[in-house]
C-alpha positions, 0 to 999 in steps of 0.5 A: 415103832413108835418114835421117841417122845421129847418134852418141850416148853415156852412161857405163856403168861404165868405158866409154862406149857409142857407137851411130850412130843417126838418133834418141835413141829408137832410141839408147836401145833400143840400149843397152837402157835403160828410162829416157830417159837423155838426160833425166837427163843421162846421155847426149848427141850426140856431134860430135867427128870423132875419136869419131865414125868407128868408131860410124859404121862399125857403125850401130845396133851399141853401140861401148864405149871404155875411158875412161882413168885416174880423172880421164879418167873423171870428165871424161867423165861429162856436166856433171850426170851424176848429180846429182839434178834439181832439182824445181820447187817449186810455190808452196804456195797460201795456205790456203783461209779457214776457213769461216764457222760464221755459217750453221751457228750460225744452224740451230743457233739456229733449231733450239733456237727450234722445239723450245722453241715446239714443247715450249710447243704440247705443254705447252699442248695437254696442259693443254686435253687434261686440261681436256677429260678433266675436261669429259667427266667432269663430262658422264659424271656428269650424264648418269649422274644425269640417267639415274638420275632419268629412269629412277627416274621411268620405273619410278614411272609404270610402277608407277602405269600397272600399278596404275590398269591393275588398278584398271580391269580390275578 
């Protein structure tokens, strides 16, 4: 069963173009258009009986009628032909809050706290440091003299040893 046949029509320069045609999809294809002119508002459905028959005789062939004088021209173009649609404004949403440098000013602090504890432990490990190196000075010192005196005592009783050992053998 073959679907009903519709009669459409859009303004192209000074003609309308009619085509009988069971969609608007197929209507469009027809007159070679790329954009949905019915969405625009420059095409239509056409019902008037005297517009009708002669698209109706050719289905799916472009009919093009010469509109009349200026005035028959501009009549015919469709109530919002042309005129740009309106877009539908969408509200703005209210900027978002600014964030909060509660958190960041809060690391900011803690930071500064740890590296001064930190330069406080280095200042104080370096002072037992130097203690330490001073110690070990002192020990270095006195074992050097405890040393030397060992060693003195040491070379004295072995000069003695040699001595009474050359006494005895005689």
């Amino acid at each position: 069963m073959a679907r009903k046949l519709k009669i459409f029509r859009t303004a192209i320069g000074f003609h309308d173009a009619y085509v009988a045609a069971p969609s608007r999809k197929v209507a469009l294809k027809a007159w070679g258009a790329t954009a949905d002119l019915f969405a625009r508002g420059m095409a239509e459905e056409v019902t008037d009986e005297a517009l009708v028959a002669e698209p109706l005789a050719h289905p799916g062939e472009v009919i093009k009628r010469t509109r009349g004088d200026m005035a028959a021209h501009i009549a015919s173009l469709p109530k919002n032909a042309g005129a740009p649609r309106k877009a539908a404004k969408a509200k703005a949403a209210p900027p978002a809050p600014r964030p909060s440098r509660a958190a960041l000013e809060e690391a900011e602090q803690a930071l500064e706290e740890g590296e001064k504890a930190n330069r406080a432990a280095t200042r104080d490990l370096e002072q037992r440091e130097a203690a330490l190196r001073r110690e070990r000075r002192a020990l270095e010192q006195r074992i050097s003299t405890e040393r030397q005196k060992l060693e003195d005592t040491l070379a004295r009783e072995e000069a003695r040893y040699r001595r009474a050992m050359e006494a005895w053998r005689g």
